[in-house]
NUGUZA-568188 format. One record per residue (C-alpha): x negated, y negated, z negated. Coordinates in steps of 0.02 Angstrom, whole numbers, plus 50000, padded with zeros to 5 digits. Layout:
XYZ/...
This chain:
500005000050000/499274982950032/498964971249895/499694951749924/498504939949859/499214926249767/498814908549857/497544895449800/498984884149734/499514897149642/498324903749560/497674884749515/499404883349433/499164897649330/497464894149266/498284875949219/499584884449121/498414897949045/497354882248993/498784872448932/499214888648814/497564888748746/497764868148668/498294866348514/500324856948498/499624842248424/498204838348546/499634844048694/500774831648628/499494818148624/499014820448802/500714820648854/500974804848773/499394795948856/499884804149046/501684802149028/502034786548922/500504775548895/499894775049082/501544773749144/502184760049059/500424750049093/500724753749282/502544751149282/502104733049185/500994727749306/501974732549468/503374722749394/502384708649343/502004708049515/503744710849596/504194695249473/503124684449556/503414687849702/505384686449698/505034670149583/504074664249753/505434669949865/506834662749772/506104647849765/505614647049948/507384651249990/508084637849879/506974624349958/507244630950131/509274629350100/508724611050031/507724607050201/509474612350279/510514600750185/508904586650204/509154587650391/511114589650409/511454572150285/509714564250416/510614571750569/512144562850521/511204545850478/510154544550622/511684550150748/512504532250691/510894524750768/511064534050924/512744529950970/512594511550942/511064511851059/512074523751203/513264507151170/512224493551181/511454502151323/512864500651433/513424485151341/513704473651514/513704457751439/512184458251321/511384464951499/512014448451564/511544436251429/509614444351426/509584442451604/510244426351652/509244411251679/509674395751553/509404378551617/509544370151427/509434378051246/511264372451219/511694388151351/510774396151241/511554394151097/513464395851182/512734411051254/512374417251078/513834412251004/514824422251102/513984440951071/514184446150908/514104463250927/512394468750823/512984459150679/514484467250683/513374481650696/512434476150548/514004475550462/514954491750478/513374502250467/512494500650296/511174512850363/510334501750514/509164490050424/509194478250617/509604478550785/508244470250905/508104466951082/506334462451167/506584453251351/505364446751444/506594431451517/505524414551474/507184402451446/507764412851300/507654407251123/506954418650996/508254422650849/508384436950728/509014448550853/508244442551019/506424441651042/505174438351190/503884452451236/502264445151202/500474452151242/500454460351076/501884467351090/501874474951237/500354483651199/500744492251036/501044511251049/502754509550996/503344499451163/502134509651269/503104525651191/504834516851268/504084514151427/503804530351457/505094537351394/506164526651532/507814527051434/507804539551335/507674538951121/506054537451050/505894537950856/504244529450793/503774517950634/503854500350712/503354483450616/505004472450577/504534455250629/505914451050514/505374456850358/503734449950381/503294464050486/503554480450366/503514492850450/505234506450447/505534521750543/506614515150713/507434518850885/506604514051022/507504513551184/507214504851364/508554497651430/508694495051610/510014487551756/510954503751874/509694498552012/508244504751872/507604487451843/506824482951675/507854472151552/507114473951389/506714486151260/507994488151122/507364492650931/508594498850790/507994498950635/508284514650507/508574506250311/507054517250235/508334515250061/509714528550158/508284541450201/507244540050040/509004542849924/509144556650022/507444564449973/507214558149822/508054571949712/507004586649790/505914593949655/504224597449770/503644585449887/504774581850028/504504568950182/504974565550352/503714561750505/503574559250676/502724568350826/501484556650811/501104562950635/501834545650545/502514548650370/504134538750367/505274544550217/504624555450059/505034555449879/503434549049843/503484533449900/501574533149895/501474540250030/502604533250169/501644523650343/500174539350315/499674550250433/500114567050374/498334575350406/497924565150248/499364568850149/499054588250194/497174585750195/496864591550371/495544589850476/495654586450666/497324584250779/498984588550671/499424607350726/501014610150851/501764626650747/503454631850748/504754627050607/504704639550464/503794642750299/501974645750305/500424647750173/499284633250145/498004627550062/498534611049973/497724602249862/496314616849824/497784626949753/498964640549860/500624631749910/502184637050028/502144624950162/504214622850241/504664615350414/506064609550493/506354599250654/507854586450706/508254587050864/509324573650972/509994577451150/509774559051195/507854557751111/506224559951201/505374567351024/505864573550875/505704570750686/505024583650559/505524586150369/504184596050273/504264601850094/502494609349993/502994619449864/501464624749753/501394643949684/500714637849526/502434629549493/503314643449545/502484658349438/502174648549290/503974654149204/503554671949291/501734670849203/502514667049013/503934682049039/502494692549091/501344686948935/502714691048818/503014708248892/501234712348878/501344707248695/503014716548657/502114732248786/500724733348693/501454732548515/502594745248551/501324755748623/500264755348459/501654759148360/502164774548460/500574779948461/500444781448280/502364788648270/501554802948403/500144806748278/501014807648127/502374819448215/501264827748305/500184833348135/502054837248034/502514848048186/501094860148197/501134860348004/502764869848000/502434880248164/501034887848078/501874892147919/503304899148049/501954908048153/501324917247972/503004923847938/503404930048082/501814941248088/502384948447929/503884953648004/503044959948152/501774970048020/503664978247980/503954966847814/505984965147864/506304959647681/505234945347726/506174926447740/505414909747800/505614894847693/505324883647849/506644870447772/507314855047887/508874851848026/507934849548169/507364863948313/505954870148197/506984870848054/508524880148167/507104892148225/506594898548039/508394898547994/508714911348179/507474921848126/508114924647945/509634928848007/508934940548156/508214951048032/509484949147910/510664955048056/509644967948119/510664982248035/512484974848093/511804975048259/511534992648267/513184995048226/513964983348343/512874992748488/513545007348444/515435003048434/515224993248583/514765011248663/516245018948614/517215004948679/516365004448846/516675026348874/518425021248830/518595007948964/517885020849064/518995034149039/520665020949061/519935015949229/519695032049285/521535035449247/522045020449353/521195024849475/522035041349470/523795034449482/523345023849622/522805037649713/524465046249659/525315031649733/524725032349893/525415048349949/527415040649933/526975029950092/526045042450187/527805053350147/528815039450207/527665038050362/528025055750393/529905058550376/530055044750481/529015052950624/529965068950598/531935059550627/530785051050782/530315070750864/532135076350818/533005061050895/531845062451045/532095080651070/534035080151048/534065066051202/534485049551101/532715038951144/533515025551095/533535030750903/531945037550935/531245020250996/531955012850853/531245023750721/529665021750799/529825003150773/530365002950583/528775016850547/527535004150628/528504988350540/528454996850390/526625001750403/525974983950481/526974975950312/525894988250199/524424987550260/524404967150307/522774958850222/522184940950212/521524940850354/521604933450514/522564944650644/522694942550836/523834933050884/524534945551021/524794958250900/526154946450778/526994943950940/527354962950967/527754967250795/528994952050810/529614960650948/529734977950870/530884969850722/532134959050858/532104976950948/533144981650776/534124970150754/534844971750942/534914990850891/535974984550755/537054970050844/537054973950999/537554959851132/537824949451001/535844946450978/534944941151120/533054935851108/531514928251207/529604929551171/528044922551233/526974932251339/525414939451252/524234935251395/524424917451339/523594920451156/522374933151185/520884925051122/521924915050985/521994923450769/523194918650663/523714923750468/524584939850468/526704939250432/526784921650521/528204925350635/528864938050607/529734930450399/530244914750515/531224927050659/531994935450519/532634920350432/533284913750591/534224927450621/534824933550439/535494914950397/536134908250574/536504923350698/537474934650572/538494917750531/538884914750673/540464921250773/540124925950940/538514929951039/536734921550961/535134916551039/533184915650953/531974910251063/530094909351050/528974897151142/527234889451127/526784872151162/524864870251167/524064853151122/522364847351132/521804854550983/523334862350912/524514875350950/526324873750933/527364889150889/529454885450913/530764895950835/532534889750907/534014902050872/535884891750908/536474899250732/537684889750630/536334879350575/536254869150410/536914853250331/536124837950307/535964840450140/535464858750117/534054853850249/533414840550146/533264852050012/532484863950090/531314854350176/530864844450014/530594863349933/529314868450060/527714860949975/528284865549786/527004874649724/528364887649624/527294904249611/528504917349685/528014933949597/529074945549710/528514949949893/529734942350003/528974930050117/530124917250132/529894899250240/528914890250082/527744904950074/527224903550245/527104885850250/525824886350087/524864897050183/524814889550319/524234874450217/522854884450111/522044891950244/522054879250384/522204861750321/523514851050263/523774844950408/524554860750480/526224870650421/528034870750464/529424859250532/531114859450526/532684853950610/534414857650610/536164852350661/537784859650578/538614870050706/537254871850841/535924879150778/534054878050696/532144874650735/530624877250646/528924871150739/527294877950650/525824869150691/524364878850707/522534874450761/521644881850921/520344893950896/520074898750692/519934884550584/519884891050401/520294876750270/520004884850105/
């Protein structure tokens, strides 16, 4: 015979058990404590401590991301007041006319002044534009508050250039207010032009740098808006508005062209969480930016102190379970070994011997077993041997059952028998069609003793159906006329045995013998996708509205019915049981014309419970 070696993981595990035998409880428990508790809970600290910060960062980058949001809808909605006045004014015909027209006398001027009011009305309804400027390069103009001549300087500065190019479209830059002794505030530039593309001037709005820095000013990291051009115009630190941002991010070289979005930085020598987002106009050349820095320091620091205090709490529990484990530990293999000495005196055959192992807990339960195993010892003995006796007696009963049963089973091999015999004498004395019938009621009675729970072809309930109408039209006569499928159409479809054939029977037991005159039962099948539909139709007297209810409603109690007569609600249960609940019977009826029960059944097996 050949000899399986055991495999290398295998045999490793058993000379790690083997070991583990050979150490001592207490040093066993200690070790367990160290690989199962202590190392653990230092891993598990840290890997939280770490998951902490990490959400703390997270949380907080999602908080000041949804702020950025908000930052650039309430901007969006500021700066859009801007850009319609200036899609106004651009079409505005008769400020195109007044800038344009040449003026003999200052008092045209002045009438011509007088009669556009439109950017102080501007001025007025929009608390948001800080002024409304126009820059023409027509000679016989006066300068006012509003209207200004493009000088050499002007011209020059980046801001107008910006315009130019832009040739009527919005450009957002921080231009100086020669009104407010030139400060400088974030404004719209815009050229303005004739419809044959001729220059007319270059029209500046003015953004109030109060409306944008309210706006920012509750953020709790440091939040600004700049332009492509890299021109701080709005922050919460007010310190730092007309600065380029390279300085105010300490950067070195051009200002970089990423996408909006959170990103890691360097700021300030410390690591930070660096958020864009970008406004965009349909009518604007550029864009603005709002950027928030969010140092990690910040964010950790309440992460750091929960950490720090469950290190402390960590550790002093740690300590204290450590000496707990000890002081068990010793107490434990104290009272195993005075357990361990008395139960190698009982071994030695002492069985007057008792262990004084005292205490409620599993040590204590195991002394107090094993005082009353071998106090026991003796009554066990006894109980083996009665339960012997009992056991030959059992024995001896079941053999007698088995007996009778056996005894039992020759009455229906009898009946089997005399019935064949009236078959041969009916057949030889010319009547075949008592012999036919005989023959039917020996293999109905038969089928109905030997039926089991299982499934049965469905071909072979059709001709046993058939063998029981075949007696009742022995019994009737005309008065019973009948119709069944063909079996060719089932042949590869099983069904529960003593399906059919209880429904036939009750069609014909409670409607055709009811009825005066000739009856009909007909079987058909209706086949579904899926599904098979047996129908049972006889034109009995049929039943009442009420008895039907009844009857229907009694289908699905679950009433044990300890006789065997298969009834309608015991084929229905099965039906249920074995197939699904979504399968069983249906009935109709109408007083006077009859009955019809549809049972459902699936295609191919399908076995429920």
């Amino acid at each position: 015979m050949f000899r399986i070696e055991p495999s290398p993981w295998r045999r490793g595990l058993t000379a790690f058990s083997t070991s583990m035998n050979n150490i001592r409880t207490r040093r066993k428990l200690v070790l367990s404590y160290l690989l199962v508790v202590f190392l653990p809970v230092l891993v598990v600290g840290q890997l939280l401590t770490n998951t902490l910060r990490e959400q703390s960062v997270n949380h907080a980058v999602e908080q000041a991301a949804n702020n950025l949001k908000k930052i650039e809808r309430q901007v969006e909605e500021t700066l859009q007041i801007h850009e319609g006045v200036s899609n106004t004014i651009f079409f505005d015909k008769k400020l195109k006319e007044i800038v344009s027209r040449e003026y003999a006398s200052e008092s045209e001027v002045f009438q011509a002044y007088r009669s556009y009011d439109s950017f102080t009305t501007y001025l007025e309804l929009y608390k948001s534009i800080a002024g409304i400027r126009m820059y023409v390069n027509n000679e016989t103009l006066l300068e006012n508050w509003s209207i200004f001549r493009t000088d050499a300087q002007t011209a020059s500065a980046s801001w107008f250039q910006n315009g130019l190019e832009s040739r009527g479209k919005i450009v957002w830059d921080y231009v100086p207010d020669p009104t407010r002794s030139n400060a400088k505030h974030l404004s719209l530039v815009r050229q303005v032009y004739n419809l044959d593309m001729s220059y007319i001037g270059m029209l500046v709005i003015s953004v109030n740098p109060g409306v944008l820095n309210a706006i920012l000013e509750q953020e709790p990291f440091e939040t600004l808006i700049y332009t492509d051009r890299g021109e701080i115009v709005a922050s919460n630190d007010k310190a730092w508005i007309g600065k380029p941002l390279q300085q105010f991010l300490q950067l070195e070289g051009e200002l970089p062209r990423e996408a909006d979005g959170v990103r890691s930085i360097r700021f300030r020598d410390e690591p930070a969480k660096l958020l864009v987002e970008s406004i965009e106009f349909a009518a604007s050349a550029d864009r603005l930016h709002i950027v928030s820095v969010i140092p990690e320091t910040s964010i950790v620091r309440d992460a750091r102190q929960v950490s720090l205090i469950a290190y402390t709490i960590v550790g002093a529990s740690l300590l204290a379970s450590c000496a707990l484990i000890l002081f068990f530990s010793a107490a434990i293999s104290k009272r195993i070994s005075v357990l361990s000495h008395d139960m190698r005196r009982v071994a030695r055959g002492d069985l007057q011997h008792y262990s004084l192992v005292k205490g409620n807990d599993e040590i204590g339960q195991l002394s107090r077993h094993f005082n009353h195993m071998v106090a026991n010892i003796g009554d066990l003995m006894r109980q083996v041997r009665e339960v012997a006796e009992s056991r030959h007696e059992l024995e001896m009963k079941q053999k007698e059952i088995r007996f009778k049963m056996l005894a039992n089973q020759v009455d229906p091999h009898f009946l089997f028998n005399a019935l064949e015999t009236v078959r041969m004498k009916a057949h030889c004395n010319g009547e075949g069609e008592i012999a036919d019938i005989v023959k039917s009621i020996g293999a109905l009675l038969r089928n109905n003793l030997e039926a089991g729970q299982g499934a049965v072809p469905f071909a072979s309930e059709i001709e046993l159906t058939r063998m029981y109408l075949e007696i009742q039209h022995f019994r009737f006569g005309s008065k019973l006329a009948y119709s069944l499928p063909n079996t060719n159409e089932v042949q590869d479809i099983t069904i529960l045995p003593l399906l059919l054939q209880p429904i036939v029977e009750n069609a014909i037991v409670h409607g055709i013998e009811r009825k005066i005159g000739s009856g009909f039962v007909d079987v058909s099948l209706d086949f579904e996708p899926g599904k098979l539909l047996v129908v049972i139709k006889d034109n009995g007297v049929g039943i009442e509205a009420g008895k039907l209810h009844d009857l229907v409603a009694s289908l699905d109690d679950q009433e044990d019915d300890t006789g065997k007569r298969i009834g309608l609600r015991n084929v229905h249960q099965r039906m249920k049981l074995f197939y699904g609940q979504e399968y069983g019977l249906r009935l109709t009826s109408r007083e006077g014309e009859g009955t019809t029960v549809i049972m459902t059944l699936p295609r191919g097996e399908q076995k429920h419970v």
